[in-house]
N, C-alpha and C positions, 0 to 999 in steps of 0.2 A: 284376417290373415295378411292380406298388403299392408296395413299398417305397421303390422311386427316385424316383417319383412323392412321395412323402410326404419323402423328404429335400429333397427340390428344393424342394417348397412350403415347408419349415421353413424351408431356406435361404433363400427367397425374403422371407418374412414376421420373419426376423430382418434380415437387409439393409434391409428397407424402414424397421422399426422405430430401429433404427441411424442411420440418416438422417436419417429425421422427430427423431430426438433430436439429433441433432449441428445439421441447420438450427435448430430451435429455439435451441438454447445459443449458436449464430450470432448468431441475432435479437436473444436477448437482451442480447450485448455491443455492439449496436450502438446502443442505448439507454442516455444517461447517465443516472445519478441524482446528483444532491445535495442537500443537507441543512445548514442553516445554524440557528442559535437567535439570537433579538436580543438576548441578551446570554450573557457568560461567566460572568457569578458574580452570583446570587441568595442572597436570603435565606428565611427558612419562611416562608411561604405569598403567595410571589411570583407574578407569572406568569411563564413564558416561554412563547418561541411558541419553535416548532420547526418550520422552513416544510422539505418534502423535494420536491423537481422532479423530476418525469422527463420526460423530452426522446422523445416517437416517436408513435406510433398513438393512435388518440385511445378506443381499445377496452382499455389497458392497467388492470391490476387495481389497486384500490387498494392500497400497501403496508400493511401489518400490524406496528405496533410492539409490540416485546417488554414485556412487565408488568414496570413501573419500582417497585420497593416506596416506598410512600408519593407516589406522584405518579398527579394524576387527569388522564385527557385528558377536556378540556371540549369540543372542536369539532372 
C-alpha cells in the first residue's frame, strides 16, 4: 500500500512539474521580442545602439547579451 502511495505521489509531482513547464514555455511564446541597431555598418570605435523590446508583463527579466569580443556595452 506505501508503495502505491509513493508512485501515485511521484506520478502526481512529475505531472504537475510537466505542466508548470509546458505553461511556462506557453507564456513565453506569447511574448515578442525584437531587436534592431541604428545602423548596419560602423567603423572602430563607433557607437551603435542596439534597442531589444519585449512586448508582455511588466515583471519580465532583463535579457542578457552574449560577450561580444572587442565591444563594450556602455548603458
Amino acid at each position: 500500500m506505501l508503495t502505491k502511495t509513493v508512485k501515485l505521489t511521484t506520478l502526481a509531482l512529475i505531472l504537475t512539474l510537466t505542466l508548470a513547464i509546458n505553461v511556462g514555455a506557453t507564456h513565453a511564446q506569447v511574448m515578442p521580442v525584437t531587436a534592431h541597431v541604428d545602423r548596419t555598418t560602423v567603423s572602430t570605435d563607433e557607437i551603435v545602439t542596439l534597442t531589444v523590446t519585449i512586448v508582455g508583463e511588466t515583471n519580465v527579466p532583463l535579457p542578457v547579451l552574449p560577450h561580444i569580443e572587442g565591444a563594450q556595452i556602455i548603458g
